[in-house]
N, C-alpha and C positions, 0 to 999 in steps of 0.2 A: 613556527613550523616551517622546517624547510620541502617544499612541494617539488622542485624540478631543480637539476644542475646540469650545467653545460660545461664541457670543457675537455680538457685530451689526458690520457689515462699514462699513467707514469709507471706503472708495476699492474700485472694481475698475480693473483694467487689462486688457490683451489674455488675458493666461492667470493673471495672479494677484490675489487681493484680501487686503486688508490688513483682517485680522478683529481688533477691541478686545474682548480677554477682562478685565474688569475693570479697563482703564486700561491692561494691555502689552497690544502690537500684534503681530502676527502674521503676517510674510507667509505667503503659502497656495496655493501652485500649485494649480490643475486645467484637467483635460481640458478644451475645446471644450464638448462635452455637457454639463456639470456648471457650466462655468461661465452656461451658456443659463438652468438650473433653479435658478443661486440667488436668492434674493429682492432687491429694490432696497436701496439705499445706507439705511444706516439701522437696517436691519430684523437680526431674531438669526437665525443659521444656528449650526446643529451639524453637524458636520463627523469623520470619522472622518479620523486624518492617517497620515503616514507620514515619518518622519527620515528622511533623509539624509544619511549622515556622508563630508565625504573631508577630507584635510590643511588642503583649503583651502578647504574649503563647507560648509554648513551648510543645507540646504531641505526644507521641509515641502509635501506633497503630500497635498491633502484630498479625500474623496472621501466619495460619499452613504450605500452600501453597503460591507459587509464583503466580499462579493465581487468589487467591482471593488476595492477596496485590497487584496486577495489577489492577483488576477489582474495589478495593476500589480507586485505583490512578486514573482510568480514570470516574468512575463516579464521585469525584470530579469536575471533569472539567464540569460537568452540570450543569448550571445556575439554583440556589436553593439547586443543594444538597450540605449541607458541611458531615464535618467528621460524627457527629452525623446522619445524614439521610443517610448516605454511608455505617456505621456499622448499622445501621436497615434495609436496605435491603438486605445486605448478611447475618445477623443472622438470617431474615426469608426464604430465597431460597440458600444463601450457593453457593460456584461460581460455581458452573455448574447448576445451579438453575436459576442463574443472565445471564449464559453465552445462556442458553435456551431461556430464557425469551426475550431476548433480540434479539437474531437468528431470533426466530418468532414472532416478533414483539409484544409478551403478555404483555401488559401492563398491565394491570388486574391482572395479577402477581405478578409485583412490587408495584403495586397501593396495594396489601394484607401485605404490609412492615408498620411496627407502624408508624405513622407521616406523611406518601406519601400521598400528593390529585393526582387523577386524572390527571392534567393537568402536573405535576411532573412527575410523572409516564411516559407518552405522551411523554415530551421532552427526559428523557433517553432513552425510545427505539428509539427514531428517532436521538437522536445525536450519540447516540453512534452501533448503528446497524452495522455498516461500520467496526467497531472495532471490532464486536465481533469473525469473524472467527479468527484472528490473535491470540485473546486471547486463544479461545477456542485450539488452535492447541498446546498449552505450556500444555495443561492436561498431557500428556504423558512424563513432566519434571518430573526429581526425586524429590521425597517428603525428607523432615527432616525426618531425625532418632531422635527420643526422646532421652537423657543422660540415661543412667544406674543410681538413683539415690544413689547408693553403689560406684558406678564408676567414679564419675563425671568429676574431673581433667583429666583424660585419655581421655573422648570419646565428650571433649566437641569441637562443632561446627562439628561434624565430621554429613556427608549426606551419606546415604545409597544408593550404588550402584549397589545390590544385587536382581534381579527382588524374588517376592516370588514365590514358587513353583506352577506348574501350578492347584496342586492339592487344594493347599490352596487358590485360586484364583473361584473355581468354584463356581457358583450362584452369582458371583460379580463382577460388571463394570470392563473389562480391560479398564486398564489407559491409553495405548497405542491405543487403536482402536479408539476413538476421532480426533487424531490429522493426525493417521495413514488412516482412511477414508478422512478426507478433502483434506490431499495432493495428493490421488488416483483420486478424484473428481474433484480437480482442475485440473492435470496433465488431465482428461478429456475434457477437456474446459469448463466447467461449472461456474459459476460466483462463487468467493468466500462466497457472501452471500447468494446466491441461495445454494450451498454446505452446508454451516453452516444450515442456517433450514431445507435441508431435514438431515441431519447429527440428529439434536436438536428434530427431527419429530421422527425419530427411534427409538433413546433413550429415546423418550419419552415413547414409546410403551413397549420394553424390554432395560432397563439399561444393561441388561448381553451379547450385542449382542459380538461378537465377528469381527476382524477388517472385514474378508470376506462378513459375513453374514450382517455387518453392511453397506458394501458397496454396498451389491445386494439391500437389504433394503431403501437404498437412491436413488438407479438406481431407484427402480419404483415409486418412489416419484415424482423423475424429469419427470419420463417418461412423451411427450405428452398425455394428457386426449383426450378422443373422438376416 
């Protein structure tokens, strides 16, 4: 199984680009949204991937994050979606998009993905609902560092373990208060999927919340009504 490639992109096309890891090429499906964010013709990208295996095909499917190459793995397992309908709905909601949607049951979210009816839509938030705080809790995993495309041989496959500063970080989703409220929430007694949507409820309101204020923010969500 190949899991990640590192290396500089020779050609893109509508949904795939052909990445040169040391001389072999590589076609590389992605989402809409991923294909937006990779760097120009030239340049090194790393890439976390995913195989594909059938009788008669063989494609790799790259992605930025470990949580959208999860979120594309298990919405596979939905009866109707293949690869093609998996990358049309993270290229239009992106996996904390997918991981939302899914929390609170919005199908109407996913059903806004190119090619989703309705009744498609329906069965991923119900199949996979169960799954999603599990997912939603790997936000706070480290992201890929892009190569230095000056640098490349030195810093390839190398992951940044370096949080950015807190100053650089203001007006923008901390990556840790995601994962870092669910497991407060649960350690509550709270149901992990009752946790996941008031968590996906918060964020929905302000992305910036931070892990405390995120918490108190889901405290009254749960709270009894009445």
């Amino acid at each position: 199984m190949i899991g990640k490639l590192s290396g500089r992109i020779d050609y893109k096309a509508d949904d795939h680009i052909l990445l040169d890891v040391k001389g072999v090429g590589y076609i590389v499906y992605c989402s809409d949204r991923t294909m937006m964010a990779l760097p120009s013709l030239g340049e090194a990208v790393a890439l976390y991937t995913d195989l594909l295996v059938r009788e008669d095909l063989l494609q790799l499917f790259g992605f930025t994050s470990l949580v959208e190459k999860e979120w594309h793995r298990l919405l596979m397992t939905v009866q109707g979606v293949g690869a093609k309908a998996s990358m049309a709905i993270l290229g239009a909601l992106g996996p904390d998009g997918v991981s939302r949607a899914i929390a609170l049951g919005d199908w109407n979210a996913v059903k806004a993905a190119k090619g989703i009816g309705p009744k498609t839509a329906q069965r991923v938030v119900l199949d996979l609902k169960d799954k999603a705080p599990s997912v939603m809790a790997m936000s706070g995993q480290r992201a890929l560092t892009q190569p230095d495309a000056g640098d490349f041989d030195a810093v390839i496959d190398v992951i940044d373990t370096t949080p950015a500063p807190k100053s650089a970080r203001t007006g923008a989703p901390n990556s840790n208060a995601q994962p870092e409220a669910l497991s407060a929430l649960t350690n509550l007694g709270y149901s992990p999927s009752d946790a996941a949507s008031a968590v996906a409820t918060a964020l929905g309101e302000d992305a910036a919340l931070e892990t405390s204020n995120l918490i108190k923010a889901a405290l009254r969500l749960l709270a009894p009504k009445g």
